[in-house]
N, C-alpha and C positions, 0 to 999 in steps of 0.2 A: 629485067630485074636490075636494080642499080646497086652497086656496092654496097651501101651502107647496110642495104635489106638482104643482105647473103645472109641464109643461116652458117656458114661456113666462117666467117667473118669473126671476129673474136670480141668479145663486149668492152667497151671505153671504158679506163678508168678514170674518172674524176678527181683528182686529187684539189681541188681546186677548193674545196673544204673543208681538207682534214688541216692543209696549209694553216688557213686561221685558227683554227680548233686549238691544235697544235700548241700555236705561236701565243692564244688568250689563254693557255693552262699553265705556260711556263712564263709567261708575264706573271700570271696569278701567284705563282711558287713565288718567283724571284719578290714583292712588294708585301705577301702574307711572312716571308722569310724576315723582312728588311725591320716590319712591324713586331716581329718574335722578337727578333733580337732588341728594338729598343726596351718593349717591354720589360726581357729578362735583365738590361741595362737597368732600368731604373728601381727594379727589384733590387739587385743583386751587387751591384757597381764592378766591383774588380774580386767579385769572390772567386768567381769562376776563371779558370786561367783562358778559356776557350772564347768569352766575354771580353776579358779583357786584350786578349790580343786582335780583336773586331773591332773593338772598338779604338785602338789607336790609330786606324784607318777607315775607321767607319763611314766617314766622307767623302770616299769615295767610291762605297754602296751604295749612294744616294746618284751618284752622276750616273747614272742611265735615264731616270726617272722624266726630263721631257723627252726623251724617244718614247718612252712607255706610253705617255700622255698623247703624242700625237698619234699614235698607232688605234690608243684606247677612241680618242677621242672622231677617227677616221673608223673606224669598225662600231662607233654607238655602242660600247662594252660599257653597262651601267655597273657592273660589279668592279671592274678594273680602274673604272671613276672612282668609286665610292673607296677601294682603296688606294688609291692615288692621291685622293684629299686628303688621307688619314697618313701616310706616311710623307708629303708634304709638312703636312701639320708637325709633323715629328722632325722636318728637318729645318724648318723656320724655328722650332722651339729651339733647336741645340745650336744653329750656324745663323741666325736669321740678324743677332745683335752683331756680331760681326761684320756687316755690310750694310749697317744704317750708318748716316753721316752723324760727325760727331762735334760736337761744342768746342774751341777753342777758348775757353775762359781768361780773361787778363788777369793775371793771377802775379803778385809780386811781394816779394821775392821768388826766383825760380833756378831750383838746381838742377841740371842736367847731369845725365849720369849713364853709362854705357856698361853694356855687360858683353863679351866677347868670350866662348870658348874658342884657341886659340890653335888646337891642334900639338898635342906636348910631343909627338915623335917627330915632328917636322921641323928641318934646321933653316928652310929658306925662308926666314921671317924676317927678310928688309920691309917691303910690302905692309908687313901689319903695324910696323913702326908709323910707316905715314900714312895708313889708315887710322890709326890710334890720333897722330898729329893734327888729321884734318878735321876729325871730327868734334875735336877738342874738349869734349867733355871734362865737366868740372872732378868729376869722381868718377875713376875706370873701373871694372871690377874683371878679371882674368882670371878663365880656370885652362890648368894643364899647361902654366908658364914653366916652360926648361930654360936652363941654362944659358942657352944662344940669345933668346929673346927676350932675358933676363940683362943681360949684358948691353944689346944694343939698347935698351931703355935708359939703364943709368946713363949710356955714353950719349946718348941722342932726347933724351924726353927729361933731363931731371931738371931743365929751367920751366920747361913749361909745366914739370911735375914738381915740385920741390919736394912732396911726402910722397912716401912711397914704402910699401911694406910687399918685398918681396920674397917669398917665401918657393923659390924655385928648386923643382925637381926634373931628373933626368924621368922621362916617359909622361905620363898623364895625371901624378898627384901633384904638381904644383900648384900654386896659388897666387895671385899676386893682386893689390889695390895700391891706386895710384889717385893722388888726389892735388887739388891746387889750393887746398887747406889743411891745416893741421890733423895729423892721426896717431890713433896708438890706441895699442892689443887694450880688450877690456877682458875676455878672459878665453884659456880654451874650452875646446868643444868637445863632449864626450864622443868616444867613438862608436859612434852606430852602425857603422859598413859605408862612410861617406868612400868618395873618390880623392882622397886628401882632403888633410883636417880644414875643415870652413876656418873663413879667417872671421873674427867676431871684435869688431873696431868701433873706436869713437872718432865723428867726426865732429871738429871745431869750425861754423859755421853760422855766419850772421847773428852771434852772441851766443846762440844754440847748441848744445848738446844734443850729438843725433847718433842711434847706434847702426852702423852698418853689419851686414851678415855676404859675406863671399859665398857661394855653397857651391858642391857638386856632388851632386846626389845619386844615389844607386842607380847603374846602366841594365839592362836587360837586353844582352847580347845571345841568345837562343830561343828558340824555340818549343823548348821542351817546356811542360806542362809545370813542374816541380820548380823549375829554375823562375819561371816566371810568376808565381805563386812566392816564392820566395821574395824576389825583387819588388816585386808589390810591398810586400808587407815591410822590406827595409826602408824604402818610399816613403813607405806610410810610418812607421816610427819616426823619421828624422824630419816629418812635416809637423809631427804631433810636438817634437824638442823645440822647433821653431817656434811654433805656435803658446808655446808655454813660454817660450822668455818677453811674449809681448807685454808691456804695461801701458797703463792708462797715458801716462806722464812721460813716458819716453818714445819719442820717433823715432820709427825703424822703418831700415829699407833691406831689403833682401832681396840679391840679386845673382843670377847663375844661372846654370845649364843643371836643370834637375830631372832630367830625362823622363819626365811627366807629359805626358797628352792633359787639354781642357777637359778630357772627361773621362780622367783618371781620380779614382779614389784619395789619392795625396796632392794634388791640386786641391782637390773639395775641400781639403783639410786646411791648407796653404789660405782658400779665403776665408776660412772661418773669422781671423781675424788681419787681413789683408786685402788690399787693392791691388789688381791686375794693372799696370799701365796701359798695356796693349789693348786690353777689353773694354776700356775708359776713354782712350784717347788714339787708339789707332784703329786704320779701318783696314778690313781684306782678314784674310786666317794669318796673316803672321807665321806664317813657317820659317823657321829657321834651321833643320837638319833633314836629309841629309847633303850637306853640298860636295866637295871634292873627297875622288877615291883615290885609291893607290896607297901606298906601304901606312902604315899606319893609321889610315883613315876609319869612321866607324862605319863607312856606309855600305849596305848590303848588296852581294851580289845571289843575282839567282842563275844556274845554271852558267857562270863565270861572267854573266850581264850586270851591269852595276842596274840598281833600281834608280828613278827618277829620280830628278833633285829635287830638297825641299818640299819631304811629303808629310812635316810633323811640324808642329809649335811645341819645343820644349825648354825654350830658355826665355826666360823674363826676369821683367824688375815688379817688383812688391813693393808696400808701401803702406804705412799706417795710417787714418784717418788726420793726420797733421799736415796730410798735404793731397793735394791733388792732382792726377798728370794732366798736363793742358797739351802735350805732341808728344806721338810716338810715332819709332818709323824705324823702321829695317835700316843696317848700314849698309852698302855696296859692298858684294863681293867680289875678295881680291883675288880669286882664285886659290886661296893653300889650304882655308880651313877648312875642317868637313861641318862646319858649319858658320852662320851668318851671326853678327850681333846684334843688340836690340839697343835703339837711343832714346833715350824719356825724356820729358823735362817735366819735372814736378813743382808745381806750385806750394807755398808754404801757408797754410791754414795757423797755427798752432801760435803760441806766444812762448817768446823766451825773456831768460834773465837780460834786463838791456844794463845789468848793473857789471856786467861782465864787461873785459875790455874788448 
C-alpha cells in the first residue's frame, strides 16, 4: 500500500484556487470601488468632505490599475476586463489631456510671468533671490514674502525689478509682485478668509492695460470632516469674487498658490471664465506641493514620516481669453520652499490703445 492510499493519511488541501478567487474578488472591490467614487465625484464634486479628500489624491487610486490588468488579463477574468476598461476610461477622461503633447504657437508679443509660494517662516532665502534672477520673468507673483526675503529683493533684484509692490509679512500673509513694467494698486480685496489680502494691480504693458490678481487662498490643513467642508466652501467663495471681477475688455491674469486640486470644486469655478496655462501649454501633472519639510513647512507627516514630494498641482497662472500660453514649465527646486513655482509665457491675442505712450 503506498502512502498516498493510507486511509490514515490526512486529505491535501488545495489551496491553489482559493489563491485566485481570492486575489479576482479583491481586485473586483478595489476597480468597482475606484468607479463609485468617480461616479459619486461627478455627481457630487466637493459636497461630500469624504469625496473631496479622495479626490485630491485620487491619482493615485488609479496606479495600481496595469498590475490589475496584467493579473486580469493572465487569469482571462472577462468581468475584471470589463471593468478595467471602464475605470481606464474614467482615468484618460480626468489625467489623459495632461500627457498629450502640446502646440507651441508663435504667438507675439509674449509676457512671461512666474508665480512662487516662497515659504513665509523661512529665513534662508539667498537661493530664492537667484532663483527669482535666473528665471527672469517679466512679472513675479509671491505669496508668503517675509521680511528677510523682502529686503534681499530691493537690495539685489530692484534693477532687474524697478516696480515692485511689496507687501511683506512676518509668517505666511505676505504678498509681493515684482515686475519690469510699470504697477500700481487698482483696489482692495474683500476679505473672504484669503491667506493675506490678494494684491489686485495694473500692469503697464506694450501700450496695454492688463489687471493682475496675486492670491492665496484658503489651506485645508486637517482632516476633520467639518474643517474641510468649510475650506471648500471659502475656496469656493473667493473663486466666485475672482470670477466676478472678469470683464469683456480687460485682461487678467491670476496667479498663486490656491490650494485647489484640478478637480476641486473652486478650480471648476476658476475656469468658468479662465485659462489654465499649465493645462494649455505644459505637459505631465504639474505638481508643485508638497516639497521641503521641516519648521514651518506645509508638508504632511504620517506617523512622524514626511509624505512624498510633490503629490498635488495647486498653484497656477490663469489668464483670460487675451492671451494664450504658448510654454509652461515647472521651475527647479532650490531646496527651502515646501513648494515649486510655475513659469508661463502667454502670448498676447487682444488689441490695445496704441495711442498711449
Amino acid at each position: 500500500m503506498t502512502h498516498s492510499s493510507s486511509p490514515f493519511s490526512p486529505p491535501l488541501r488545495d489551496g491553489s484556487k482559493r489563491t485566485p478567487r481570492l486575489l479576482n474578488s479583491l481586485f473586483a472591490l478595489y476597480l468597482i470601488g475606484l468607479l463609485g467614487w468617480f461616479l459619486l465625484y461627478q455627481l457630487s464634486g466637493d459636497r461630500f468632505a469624504f469625496v473631496s479628500l479622495f479626490s485630491m489624491l485620487a491619482f493615485y487610486g488609479f496606479v495600481p490599475l496595469p498590475l490589475v490588468a496584467i493579473w486580469a488579463l493572465w487569469r482571462r477574468q472577462a468581468f475584471l476586463l470589463l471593468l478595467l476598461m471602464l475605470d481606464f476610461g474614467a482615468f484618460f477622461a480626468l489625467w489623459g489631456q495632461a500627457f498629450l503633447p502640446k502646440a507651441n504657437p508663435a504667438i507675439q508679443p509674449q509676457l512671461t510671468v512666474l508665480t512662487y509660494n516662497v515659504l513665509g517662516w523661512n529665513e534662508d532665502v539667498a537661493a530664492q533671490v537667484e532663483t527669482i534672477r535666473a528665471l527672469a520673468a517679466d512679472v513675479v507673483f509671491l505669496q508668503e514674502l517675509n521680511p528677510t526675503l523682502a529686503a534681499l529683493v530691493e537690495e539685489h533684484l530692484s534693477e532687474q525689478y524697478p516696480y515692485r509692490i511689496l507687501d511683506a509679512q512676518v509668517g505666511v500673509e505676505g504678498m509681493g509682485t515684482l515686475s519690469k513694467f510699470p504697477l500700481e494698486r487698482v483696489a482692495s480685496v474683500p476679505a473672504l478668509g484669503w491667506v493675506g489680502e490678494p494684491q489686485w494691480l495694473k500692469l503697464e504693458w506694450q501700450n496695454c492695460e492688463i489687471e493682475l490678481m496675486n492670491v492665496h487662498m484658503a489651506p485645508t490643513n486637517f482632516l476633520d470632516a467639518a474643517h474641510i467642508q468649510h475650506t471648500n466652501a471659502l475656496r469656493q467663495a473667493q473663486a466666485r469674487w475672482i470670477v466676478a471681477q472678469i470683464k469683456p475688455e480687460k485682461p487678467l491674469i491670476v496667479a498663486g498658490d490656491t490650494n485647489s486640486v484640478p478637480l476641486s470644486d473652486s478650480y471648476r469655478i476658476l475656469r468658468q471664465g479662465l485659462q489654465d496655462a499649465w493645462q494649455v501649454s505644459g505637459w505631465g501633472l504639474g505638481h508643485t506641493f508638497p516639497g521641503r519639510g521641516g519648521a514651518g513647512s506645509s508638508r504632511p507627516q504620517i506617523f512622524g514620516v514626511y509624505v512624498p514630494k510633490w503629490l498635488l498641482r495647486i498653484d497656477y497662472i490663469f489668464y483670460t481669453t487675451h492671451f494664450q500660453a504658448t510654454q509652461s514649465r515647472l521651475t527647479p527646486f532650490d531646496g527651502i520652499s515646501d513648494h515649486r513655482g510655475v513659469w508661463a509665457s502667454l502670448g498676447w491675442l487682444g488689441e490695445c490703445d496704441s495711442s498711449k505712450p
